[in-house]
C-alpha positions in Angstrom: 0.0 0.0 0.0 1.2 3.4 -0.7 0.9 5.7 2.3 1.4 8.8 0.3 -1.5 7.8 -2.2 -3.5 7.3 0.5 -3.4 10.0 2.7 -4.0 12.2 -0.7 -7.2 10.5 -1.1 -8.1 11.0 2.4 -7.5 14.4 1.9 -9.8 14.5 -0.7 -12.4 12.9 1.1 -11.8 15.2 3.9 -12.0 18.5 2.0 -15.4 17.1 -0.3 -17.1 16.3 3.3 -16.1 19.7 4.7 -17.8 21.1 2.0 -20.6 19.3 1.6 -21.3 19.7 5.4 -21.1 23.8 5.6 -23.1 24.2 2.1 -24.9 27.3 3.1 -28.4 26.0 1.5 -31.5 27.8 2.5 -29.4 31.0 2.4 -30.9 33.8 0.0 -27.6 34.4 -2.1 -26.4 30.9 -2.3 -30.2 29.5 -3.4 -30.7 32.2 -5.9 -27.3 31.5 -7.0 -27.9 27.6 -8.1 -31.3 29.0 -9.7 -29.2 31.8 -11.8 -26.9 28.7 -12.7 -29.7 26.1 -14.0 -32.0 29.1 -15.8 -28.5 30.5 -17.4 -28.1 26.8 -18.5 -31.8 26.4 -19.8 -31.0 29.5 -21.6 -28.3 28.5 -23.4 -29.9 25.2 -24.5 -32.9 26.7 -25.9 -31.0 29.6 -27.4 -27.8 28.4 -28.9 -27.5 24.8 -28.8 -29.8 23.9 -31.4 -29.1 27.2 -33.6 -25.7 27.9 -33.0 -23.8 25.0 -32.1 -25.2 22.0 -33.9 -24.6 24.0 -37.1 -21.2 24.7 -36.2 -20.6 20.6 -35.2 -21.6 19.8 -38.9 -19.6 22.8 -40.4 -16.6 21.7 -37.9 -17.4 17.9 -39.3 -16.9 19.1 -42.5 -13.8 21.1 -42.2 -12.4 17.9 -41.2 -13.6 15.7 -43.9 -13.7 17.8 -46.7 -11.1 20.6 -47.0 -7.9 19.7 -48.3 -5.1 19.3 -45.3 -2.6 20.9 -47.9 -4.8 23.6 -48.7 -5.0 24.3 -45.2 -1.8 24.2 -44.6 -0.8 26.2 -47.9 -3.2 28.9 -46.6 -3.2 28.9 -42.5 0.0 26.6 -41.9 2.5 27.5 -39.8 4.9 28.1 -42.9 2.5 30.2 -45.4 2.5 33.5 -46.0 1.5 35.4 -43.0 0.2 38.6 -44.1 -2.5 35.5 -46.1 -2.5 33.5 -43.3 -3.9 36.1 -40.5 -6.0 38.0 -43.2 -7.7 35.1 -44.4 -8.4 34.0 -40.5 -9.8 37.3 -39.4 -11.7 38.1 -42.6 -13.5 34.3 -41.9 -14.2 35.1 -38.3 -15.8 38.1 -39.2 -17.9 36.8 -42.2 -19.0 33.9 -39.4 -20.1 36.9 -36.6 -20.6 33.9 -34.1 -20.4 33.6 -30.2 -17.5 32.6 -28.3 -18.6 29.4 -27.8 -20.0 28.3 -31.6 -16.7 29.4 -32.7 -14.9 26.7 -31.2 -16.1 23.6 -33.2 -14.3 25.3 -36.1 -11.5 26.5 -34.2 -10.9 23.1 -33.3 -11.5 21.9 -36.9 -9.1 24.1 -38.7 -6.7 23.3 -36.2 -6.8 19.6 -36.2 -6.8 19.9 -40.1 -3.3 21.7 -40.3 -3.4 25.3 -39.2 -0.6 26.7 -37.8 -1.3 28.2 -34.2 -1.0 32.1 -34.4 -3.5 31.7 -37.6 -5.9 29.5 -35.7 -5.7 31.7 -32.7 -6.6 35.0 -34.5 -9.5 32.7 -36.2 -10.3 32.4 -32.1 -10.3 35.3 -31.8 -11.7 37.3 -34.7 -14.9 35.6 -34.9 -17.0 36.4 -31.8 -15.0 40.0 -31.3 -15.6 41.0 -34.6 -19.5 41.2 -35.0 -20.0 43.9 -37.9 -23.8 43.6 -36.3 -22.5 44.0 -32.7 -19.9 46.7 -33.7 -22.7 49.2 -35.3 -25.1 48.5 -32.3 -22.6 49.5 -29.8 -22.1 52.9 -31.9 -25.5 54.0 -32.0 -26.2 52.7 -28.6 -22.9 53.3 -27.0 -21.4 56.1 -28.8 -19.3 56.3 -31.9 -16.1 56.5 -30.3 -16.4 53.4 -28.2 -17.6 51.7 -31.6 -14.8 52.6 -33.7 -12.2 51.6 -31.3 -14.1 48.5 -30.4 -14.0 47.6 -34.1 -10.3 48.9 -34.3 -8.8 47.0 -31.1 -10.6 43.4 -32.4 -9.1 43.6 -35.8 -5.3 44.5 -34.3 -6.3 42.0 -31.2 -7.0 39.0 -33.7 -3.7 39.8 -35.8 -1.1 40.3 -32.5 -2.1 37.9 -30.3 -2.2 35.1 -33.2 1.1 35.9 -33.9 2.7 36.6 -30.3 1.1 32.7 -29.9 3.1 32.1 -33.0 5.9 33.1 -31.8 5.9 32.2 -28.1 5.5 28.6 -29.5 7.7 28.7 -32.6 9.9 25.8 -31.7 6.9 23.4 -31.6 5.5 25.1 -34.8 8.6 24.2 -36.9 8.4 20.8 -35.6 5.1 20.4 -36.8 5.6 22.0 -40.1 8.3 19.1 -40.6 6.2 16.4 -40.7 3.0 18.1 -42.7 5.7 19.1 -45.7 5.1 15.3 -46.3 1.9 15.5 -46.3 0.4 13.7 -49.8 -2.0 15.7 -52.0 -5.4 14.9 -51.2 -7.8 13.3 -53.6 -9.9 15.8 -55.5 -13.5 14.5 -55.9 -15.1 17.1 -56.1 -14.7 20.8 -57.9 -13.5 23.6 -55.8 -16.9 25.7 -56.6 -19.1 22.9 -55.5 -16.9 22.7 -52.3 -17.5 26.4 -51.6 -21.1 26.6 -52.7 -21.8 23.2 -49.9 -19.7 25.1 -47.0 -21.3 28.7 -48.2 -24.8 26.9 -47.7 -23.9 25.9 -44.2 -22.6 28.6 -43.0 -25.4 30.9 -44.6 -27.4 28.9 -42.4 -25.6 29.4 -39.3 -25.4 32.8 -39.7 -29.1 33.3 -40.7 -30.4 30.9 -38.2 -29.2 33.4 -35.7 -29.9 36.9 -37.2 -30.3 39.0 -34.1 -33.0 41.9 -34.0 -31.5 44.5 -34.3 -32.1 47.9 -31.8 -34.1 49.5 -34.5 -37.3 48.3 -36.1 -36.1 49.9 -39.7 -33.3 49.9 -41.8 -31.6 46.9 -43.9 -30.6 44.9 -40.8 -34.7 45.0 -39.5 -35.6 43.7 -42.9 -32.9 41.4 -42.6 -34.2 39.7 -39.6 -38.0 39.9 -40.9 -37.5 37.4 -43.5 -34.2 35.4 -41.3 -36.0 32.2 -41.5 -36.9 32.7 -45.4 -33.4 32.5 -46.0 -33.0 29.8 -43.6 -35.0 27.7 -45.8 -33.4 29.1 -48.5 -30.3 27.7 -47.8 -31.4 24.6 -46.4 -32.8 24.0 -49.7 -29.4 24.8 -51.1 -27.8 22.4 -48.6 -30.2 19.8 -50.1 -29.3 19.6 -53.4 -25.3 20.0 -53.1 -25.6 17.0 -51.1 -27.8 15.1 -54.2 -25.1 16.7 -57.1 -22.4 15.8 -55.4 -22.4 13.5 -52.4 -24.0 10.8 -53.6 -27.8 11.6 -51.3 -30.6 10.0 -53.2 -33.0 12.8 -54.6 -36.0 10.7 -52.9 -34.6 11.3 -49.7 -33.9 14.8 -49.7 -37.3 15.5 -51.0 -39.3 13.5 -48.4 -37.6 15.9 -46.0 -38.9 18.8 -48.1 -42.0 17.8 -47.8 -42.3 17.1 -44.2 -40.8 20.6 -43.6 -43.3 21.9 -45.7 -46.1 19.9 -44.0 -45.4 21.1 -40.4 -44.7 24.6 -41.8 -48.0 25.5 -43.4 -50.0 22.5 -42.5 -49.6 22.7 -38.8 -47.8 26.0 -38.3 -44.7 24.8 -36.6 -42.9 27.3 -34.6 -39.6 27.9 -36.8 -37.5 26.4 -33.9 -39.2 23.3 -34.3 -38.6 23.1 -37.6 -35.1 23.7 -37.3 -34.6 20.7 -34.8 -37.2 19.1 -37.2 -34.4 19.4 -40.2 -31.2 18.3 -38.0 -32.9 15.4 -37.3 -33.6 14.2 -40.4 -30.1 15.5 -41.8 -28.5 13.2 -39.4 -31.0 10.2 -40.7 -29.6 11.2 -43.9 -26.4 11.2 -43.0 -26.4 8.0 -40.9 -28.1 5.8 -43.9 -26.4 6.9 -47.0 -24.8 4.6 -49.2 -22.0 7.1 -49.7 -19.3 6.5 -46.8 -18.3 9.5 -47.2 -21.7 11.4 -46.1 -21.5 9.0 -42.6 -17.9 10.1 -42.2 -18.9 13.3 -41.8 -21.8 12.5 -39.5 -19.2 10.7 -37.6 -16.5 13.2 -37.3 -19.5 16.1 -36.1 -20.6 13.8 -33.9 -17.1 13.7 -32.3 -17.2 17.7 -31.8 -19.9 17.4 -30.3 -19.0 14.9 -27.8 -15.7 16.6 -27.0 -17.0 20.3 -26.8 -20.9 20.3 -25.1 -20.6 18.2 -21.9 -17.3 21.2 -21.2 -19.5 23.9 -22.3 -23.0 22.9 -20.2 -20.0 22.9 -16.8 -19.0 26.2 -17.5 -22.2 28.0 -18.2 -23.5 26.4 -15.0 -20.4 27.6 -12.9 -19.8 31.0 -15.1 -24.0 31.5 -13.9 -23.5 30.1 -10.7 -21.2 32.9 -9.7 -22.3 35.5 -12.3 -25.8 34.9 -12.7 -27.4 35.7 -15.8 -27.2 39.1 -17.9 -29.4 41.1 -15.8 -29.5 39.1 -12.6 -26.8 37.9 -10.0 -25.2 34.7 -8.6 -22.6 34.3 -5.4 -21.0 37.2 -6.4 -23.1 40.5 -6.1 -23.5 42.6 -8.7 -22.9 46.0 -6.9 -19.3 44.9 -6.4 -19.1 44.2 -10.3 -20.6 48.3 -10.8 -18.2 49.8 -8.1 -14.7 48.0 -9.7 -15.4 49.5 -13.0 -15.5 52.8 -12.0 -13.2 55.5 -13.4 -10.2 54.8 -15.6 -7.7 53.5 -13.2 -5.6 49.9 -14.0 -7.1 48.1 -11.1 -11.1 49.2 -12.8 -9.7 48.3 -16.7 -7.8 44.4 -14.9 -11.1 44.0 -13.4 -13.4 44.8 -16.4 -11.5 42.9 -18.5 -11.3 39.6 -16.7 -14.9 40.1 -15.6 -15.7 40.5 -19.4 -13.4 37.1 -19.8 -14.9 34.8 -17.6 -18.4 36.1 -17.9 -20.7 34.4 -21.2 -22.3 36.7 -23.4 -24.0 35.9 -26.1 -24.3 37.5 -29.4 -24.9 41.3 -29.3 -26.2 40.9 -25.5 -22.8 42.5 -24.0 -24.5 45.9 -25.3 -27.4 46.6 -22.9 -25.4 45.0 -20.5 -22.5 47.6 -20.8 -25.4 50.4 -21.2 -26.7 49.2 -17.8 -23.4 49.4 -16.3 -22.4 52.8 -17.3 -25.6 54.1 -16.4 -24.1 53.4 -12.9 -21.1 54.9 -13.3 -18.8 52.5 -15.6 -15.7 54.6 -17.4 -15.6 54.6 -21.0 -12.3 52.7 -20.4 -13.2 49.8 -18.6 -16.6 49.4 -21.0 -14.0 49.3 -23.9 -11.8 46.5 -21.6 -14.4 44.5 -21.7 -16.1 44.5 -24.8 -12.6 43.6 -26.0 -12.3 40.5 -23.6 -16.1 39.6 -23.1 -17.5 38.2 -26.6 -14.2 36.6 -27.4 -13.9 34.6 -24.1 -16.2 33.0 -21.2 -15.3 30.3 -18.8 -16.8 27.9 -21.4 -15.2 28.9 -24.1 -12.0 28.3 -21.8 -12.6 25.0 -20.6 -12.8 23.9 -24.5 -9.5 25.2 -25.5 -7.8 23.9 -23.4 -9.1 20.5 -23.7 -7.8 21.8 -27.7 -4.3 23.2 -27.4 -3.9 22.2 -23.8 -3.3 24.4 -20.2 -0.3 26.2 -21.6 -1.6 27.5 -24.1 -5.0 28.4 -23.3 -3.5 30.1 -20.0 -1.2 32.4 -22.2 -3.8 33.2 -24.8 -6.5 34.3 -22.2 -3.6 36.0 -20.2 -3.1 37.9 -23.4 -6.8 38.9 -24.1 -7.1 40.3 -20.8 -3.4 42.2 -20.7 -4.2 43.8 -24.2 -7.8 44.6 -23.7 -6.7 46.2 -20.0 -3.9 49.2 -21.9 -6.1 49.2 -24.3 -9.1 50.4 -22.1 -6.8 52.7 -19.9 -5.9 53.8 -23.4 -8.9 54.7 -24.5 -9.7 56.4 -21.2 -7.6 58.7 -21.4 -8.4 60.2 -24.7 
C-alpha cells in the first residue's frame, strides 16, 4: 500500500465532506445562485444549442472531412504567407459573426486539419469580437467613439495575439511543419466551386439561423431579420441539393424531407425552432443511412465535436452562472461589487473589467445593454472598452474547451493575453 496515495485520497475525502457539510443551503444568495446557474443553463440550450452550435458541429465535421489538409496548410499553416495567413483567419471570423462558444467547433477543426497556431488563434479570436452587427449597435447605442475603437482594437487583437502565440511557440511550430511538408495531396473529388457553394450553404445557415433583432425596427438589418428564416430555408434548400449533385444523397430522400418541412410549416404552423430541430434530425437520418461513406464520415467526425465540446461547455455555463448569474440578474458574487470596480479609468477598474468580461458568457450582441446598464451606474468609457474587448471573445466555457484543444499552456497564455491587451487598451482609451 502506498501511504502517500492514501493520505492524498483521504485528503480528498476530507475537504469534499467539509464542504458538503457547511453548504450554506436555504441562504438567500447561495439558493438564488444555483437558480441563476440552472436558468442560465436552460437559456443557453434553448438559445444556442440547437441554432448555434449543432450547425457549427456539422460545419466543424466538414472542415475535417472535406477541406484539403494541404490547402489548409498552404493557406493557414504555420509556414504560409503570414500577411494570407492572418487576413484570411480574421476576414473568416468576421464573415462567421458567431459567439464565443459556436466558434470553437471550427476552431478546433481548422486546427486539427493543419493550421498553424497564431493563424488559428486569430480565427479564435476574430470571430466572436468582430461582429459587424455588434460593432454598429454599440455605436448607435454606445457612442461612436467606443464603436470605432471596439472595431479597431478586435481587428489588431485577432492579428497580435495570433502571432505573439506564434511566436511564443515557434519551436513546436517548426516541428510540426516538418512532418506536414510530407503531407500527400489529397484526392480531388469534387470541384473547388461545389466545395465552396456546400460550405457557403452551411454557413449561410448558421449565420441566418441566428440573425439577431436588431435595436431599430427599420433599416436593412430590420428587414434582414424579418425574412431570417426565409433564408434559412433558402439555404437549407441549397444544402439539399449539393448533397444530391455531389455527395451521392438519393434525390428521394432529400425530398421526403422537403415535404415534411413543408407539412409542419403551413399545414400545422410549426414554430420555426421546431422546424429547425425538425431538419437536423432528419439531416442526421440522412447522413447515418447513405450509401455514400463518405456522407456517414462526416456525420461521424460532427458527432465527435460534439461529444468533446458540449458536456465542457454545459460545466462552464453552470459555474460562469452560478457565480455571475445571468445578464441582468446575480449569482454568489453580487452585482454591486461588479458596478463599483469599474468605476473611473484607473488599471485596477480596466484588470477588473477585462477579466470580468473574460470569464463572464455573453452571447451575441447581448454585451451591449449589459454595458449600457453598467455605465448608467457609473462605468468609465475605459473599462466598458476593456471589456467588450475581452467579453465576446472569451467565457469560462469557451475556456474550458480550448484547453481540452491546445492544452493548459496555451490556453492560460492566450486568455492572459486577451485580458493584458484589452486592460492598456481600455486605460488607453480612457484617457483620450
Amino acid at each position: 500500500m502506498n501511504l502517500k496515495e492514501e493520505w492524498k485520497k483521504l485528503a480528498i475525502i476530507a475537504i469534499i465532506f467539509g464542504v458538503c457539510f457547511y453548504l450554506p443551503v436555504g441562504t438567500q444568495r447561495f439558493d438564488n445562485a444555483i437558480i441563476e446557474a440552472l436558468e442560465l443553463l436552460k437559456w443557453y440550450a434553448r438559445e444556442h444549442v440547437l441554432l448555434c452550435l449543432i450547425p457549427a458541429f456539422f460545419i466543424a465535421g466538414a472542415v475535417g472531412l472535406f477541406i484539403s489538409q494541404g490547402a489548409v496548410i498552404k493557406y493557414l499553416g504555420a509556414g504560409a504567407n503570414k500577411f494570407l495567413a492572418y487576413t484570411v483567419a480574421a476576414v473568416s471570423g468576421t464573415i462567421l459573426a458567431v459567439c464565443s462558444c459556436t466558434v470553437l467547433p471550427l476552431f478546433s477543426g481548422i486546427h486539427k486539419r493543419g493550421a498553424g497556431l497564431g493563424p488559428a488563434i486569430a480565427f479564435l479570436y476574430s470571430g466572436p469580437a468582430i461582429n459587424i452587427l455588434a460593432i454598429i449597435m454599440t455605436a448607435r447605442i454606445l457612442g461612436m467613439e467606443i464603436g470605432i475603437a471596439r472595431a479597431i482594437g478586435a481587428i489588431l487583437f485577432s492579428i497580435v495575439i495570433g502571432l505573439i502565440m506564434s511566436f511564443i511557440f515557434r519551436n513546436e511550430a517548426l516541428d510540426t511543419d516538418d512532418t506536414k511538408l510530407n503531407v500527400p495531396d489529397d484526392k480531388k473529388l469534387r470541384a473547388l466551386w461545389q466545395t465552396a457553394i456546400y460550405f457557403a450553404s452551411m454557413v449561410a445557415i448558421l449565420i441566418f439561423a441566428n440573425f439577431a433583432k436588431p435595436a431599430e425596427p427599420t433599416g436593412i438589418w430590420h428587414q434582414i431579420y424579418s425574412i431570417k428564416w426565409y433564408l434559412t430555408g433558402l439555404f437549407s434548400l441549397s444544402l439539399g441539393i449539393s448533397l444530391v449533385l455531389w455527395f451521392g444523397v438519393k434525390l428521394w430522400k432529400v425530398a421526403i424531407v422537403a415535404i415534411i418541412i413543408a407539412i409542419l410549416a403551413f399545414g400545422f404552423a410549426l414554430p420555426p425552432m421546431a422546424l429547425f430541430f425538425v431538419g437536423v434530425i432528419l439531416l442526421s437520418i440522412i447522413l447515418a443511412t447513405a450509401e455514400d461513406k463518405e456522407t456517414g464520415e462526416w456525420l461521424g467526425e460532427s458527432w465527435w465535436y460534439a461529444k468533446m465540446i458540449l458536456p465542457l461547455l454545459f460545466v462552464g455555463v453552470l459555474i460562469a452562472g452560478f457565480l455571475l448569474g445571468r445578464p441582468g440578474g446575480e449569482g454568489m458574487i453580487p452585482t454591486e461589487w461588479i458596478s463599483n470596480a469599474v468605476g473611473g479609468n484607473s488599471l485596477s477598474s480596466n484588470l477588473f473589467a477585462s477579466i470580468a468580461g473574460a470569464f463572464m458568457y455573453f452571447a451575441t450582441l447581448t454585451e451591449v445593454p449589459i454595458l449600457q446598464g453598467l455605465m448608467t451606474n457609473g462605468m468609465g468609457k475605459g473599462p466598458a472598452l476593456a471589456l467588450l474587448l475581452a467579453g465576446p471573445a472569451l467565457s469560462l466555457p469557451n475556456m474550458l474547451v480550448i484547453r481540452q484543444v491546445i492544452g493548459t499552456k496555451k490556453t492560460a497564455i492566450y486568455v492572459t493575453l486577451v485580458i493584458i491587451m484589452a486592460t492598456f487598451s481600455g486605460m488607453m482609451f480612457g484617457m483620450l
